[in-house]
N, C-alpha and C positions, 0 to 999 in steps of 0.2 A: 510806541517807542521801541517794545519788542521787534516790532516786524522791519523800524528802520534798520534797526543795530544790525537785523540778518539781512537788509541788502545792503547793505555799508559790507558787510564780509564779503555775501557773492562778487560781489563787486570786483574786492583786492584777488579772491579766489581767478576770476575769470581775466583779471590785469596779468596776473602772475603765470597764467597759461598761454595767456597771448605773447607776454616776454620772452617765454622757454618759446616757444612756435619763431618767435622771429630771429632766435641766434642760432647760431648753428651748432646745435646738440645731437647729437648722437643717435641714432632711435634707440640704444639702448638706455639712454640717459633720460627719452622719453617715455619709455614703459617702465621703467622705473619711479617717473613722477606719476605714471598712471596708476602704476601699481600702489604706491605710497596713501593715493585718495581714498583707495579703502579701508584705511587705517579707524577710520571714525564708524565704519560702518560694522567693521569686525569689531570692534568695541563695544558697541551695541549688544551685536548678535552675541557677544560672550559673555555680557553681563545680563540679556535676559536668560540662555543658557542657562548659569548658573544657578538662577534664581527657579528658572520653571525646571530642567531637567535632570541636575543632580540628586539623586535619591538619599537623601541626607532631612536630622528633621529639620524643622523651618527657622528656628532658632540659629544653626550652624549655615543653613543655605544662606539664610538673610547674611548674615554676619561677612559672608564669602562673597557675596553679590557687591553688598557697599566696600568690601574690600576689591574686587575686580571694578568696581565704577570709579571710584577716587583714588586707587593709592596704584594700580598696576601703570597707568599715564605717568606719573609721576616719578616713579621709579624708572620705568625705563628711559623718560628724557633726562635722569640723570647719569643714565649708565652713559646716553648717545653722548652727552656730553663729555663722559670720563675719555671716550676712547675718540674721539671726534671733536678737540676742542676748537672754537668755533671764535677768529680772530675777528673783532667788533672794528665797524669799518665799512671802505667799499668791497661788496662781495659782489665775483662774478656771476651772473645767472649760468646756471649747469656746472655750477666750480662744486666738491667735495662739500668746501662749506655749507655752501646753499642747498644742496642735499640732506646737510646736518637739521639746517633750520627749517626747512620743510617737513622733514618728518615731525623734528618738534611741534611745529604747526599743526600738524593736522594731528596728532594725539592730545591737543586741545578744543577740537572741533566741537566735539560734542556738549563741551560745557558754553560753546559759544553759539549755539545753534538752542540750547536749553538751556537760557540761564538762570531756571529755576532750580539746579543743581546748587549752584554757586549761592542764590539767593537765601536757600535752608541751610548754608552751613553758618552765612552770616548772621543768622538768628541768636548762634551762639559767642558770646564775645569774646575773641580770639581765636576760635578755631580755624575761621576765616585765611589769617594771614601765617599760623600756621603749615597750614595745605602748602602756602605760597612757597612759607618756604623748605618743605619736600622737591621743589620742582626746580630747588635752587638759587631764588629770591631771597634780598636782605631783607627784613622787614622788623622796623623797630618797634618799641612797646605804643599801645592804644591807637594802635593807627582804626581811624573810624570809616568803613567801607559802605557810602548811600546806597541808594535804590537804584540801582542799574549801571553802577559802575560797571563798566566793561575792559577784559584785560584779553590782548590778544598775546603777547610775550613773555609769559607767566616767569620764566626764567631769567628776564634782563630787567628784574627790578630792582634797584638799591632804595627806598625809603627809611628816613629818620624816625625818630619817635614824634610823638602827639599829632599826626598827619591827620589831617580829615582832609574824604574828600567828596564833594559834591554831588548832587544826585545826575545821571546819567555823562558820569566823566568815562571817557575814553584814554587807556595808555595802551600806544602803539608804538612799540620799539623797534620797529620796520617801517620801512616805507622803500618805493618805486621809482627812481629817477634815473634821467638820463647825466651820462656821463659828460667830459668835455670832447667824446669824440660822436656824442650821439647814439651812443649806446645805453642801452639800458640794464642798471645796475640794483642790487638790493645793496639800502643803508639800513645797518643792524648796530645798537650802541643800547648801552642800556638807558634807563629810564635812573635820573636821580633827582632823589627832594629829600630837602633836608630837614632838620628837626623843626617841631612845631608850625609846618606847612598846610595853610587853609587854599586849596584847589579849587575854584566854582563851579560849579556846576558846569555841565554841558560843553564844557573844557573837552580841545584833543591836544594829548601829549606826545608825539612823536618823535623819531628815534635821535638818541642822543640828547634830550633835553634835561637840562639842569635847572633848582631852584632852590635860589638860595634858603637858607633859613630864617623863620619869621617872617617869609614872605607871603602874602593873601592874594592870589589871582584873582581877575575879574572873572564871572558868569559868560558862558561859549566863546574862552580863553584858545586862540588857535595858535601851538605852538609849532612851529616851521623846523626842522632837523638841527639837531646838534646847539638850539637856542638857549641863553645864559639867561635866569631871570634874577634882576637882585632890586633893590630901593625902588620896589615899584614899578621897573620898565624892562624893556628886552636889551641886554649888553651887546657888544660882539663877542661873541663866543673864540675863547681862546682855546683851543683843539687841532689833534694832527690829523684829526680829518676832515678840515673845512677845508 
């Protein structure tokens, strides 16, 4: 299940380079996205850094390391967002925005590519959706996070209280589509569900999806952009960006 979830990412990674390749960006605008992909890698490097090279005892190293792996990501996608706010919607590919969500993106790389990060914090109950929301994320009381939920938009989530969600559910708050002129566009909206929401498993949630409250999805639930779930079936979704 591991190694799908990380070609479901290469995937959208190597979608979202072909995008930038086919419109007409900039090559500054291009080595900036290049530059941007080693975001996850200097992450890394800085947090085993931390842990192997700082001459500190092991006590205070430790303690700086798990603070360089979980809270430095988080911080800074909320600074990108203080000074970068990021209007939810159709974004241009190589517009300011989509710079914004890019970097967002890949300062979550690393917990997406290992998500036995994410899986030990859920061991603890609540600290899980805590994190979440460091990164920006509403997240209401007891919401119960399965075995493999997978989150690529850590910052466009609104969830209700008593949420459970299913083992290997996917919330993607992006997605890849062409426009009405044939162009190819990112749709970025957040993710909403509402109080005492049961999710099925193997469920994907993408951008812009709502549900209502008291609602129970079905088991590998595929929800299509900006889709309204209420009494059981898909609405038409009333939104200024459909």
């Amino acid at each position: 299940m591991l190694a799908n979830s990380s070609d479901k990412l290469a995937a959208e990674l190597k979608a979202v380079k072909a995008s930038v390749a086919a419109t007409e960006i900039r090559w500054r605008g291009r080595l900036l996205l290049l530059a941007l992909n080693f975001l996850p890698l200097l992450h890394a490097l800085l947090t085993l850094s931390v842990l192997l090279v700082l001459p500190l005892n092991w006590p205070v190293r430790i303690g700086l390391t798990v603070g360089t792996l979980y809270l430095l990501p988080p911080i800074l996608a909320r600074l990108i967002l203080f000074f970068v706010p990021i209007a939810q919607g159709n974004i241009a590919i190589g517009s300011r925005a989509f710079f914004a969500w890019w970097t967002l993106f890949q300062l979550q790389i690393v917990f997406c590519r290992l998500p036995a990060f994410e899986e030990i914090m859920r061991l603890v109950p609540g600290l899980y959706s805590l994190w979440l929301r460091l990164w920006g994320a509403r997240i209401g009381r007891l919401t119960y996070w399965s075995p493999g939920t997978t989150l690529t938009d850590r910052s466009f989530l609104r969830i209700g209280n008593d949420v459970v969600f299913g083992a290997g559910v996917r919330l993607n708050a992006h997605v890849l589509a062409k426009n009405s002129r044939g162009q190819l566009e990112l749709l970025l909206a957040n993710l909403q569900i509402g109080n005492r929401v049961v999710v099925g498993g193997y469920s994907l949630l993408t951008a812009g999806t709502e549900i209502a409250d008291d609602e129970t999805t079905r088991a590998c639930q595929l929800s299509p952009p900006f889709s309204v779930w209420k009494n059981g079936r898909r609405i038409k979704p009333v939104t200024e960006f459909e």
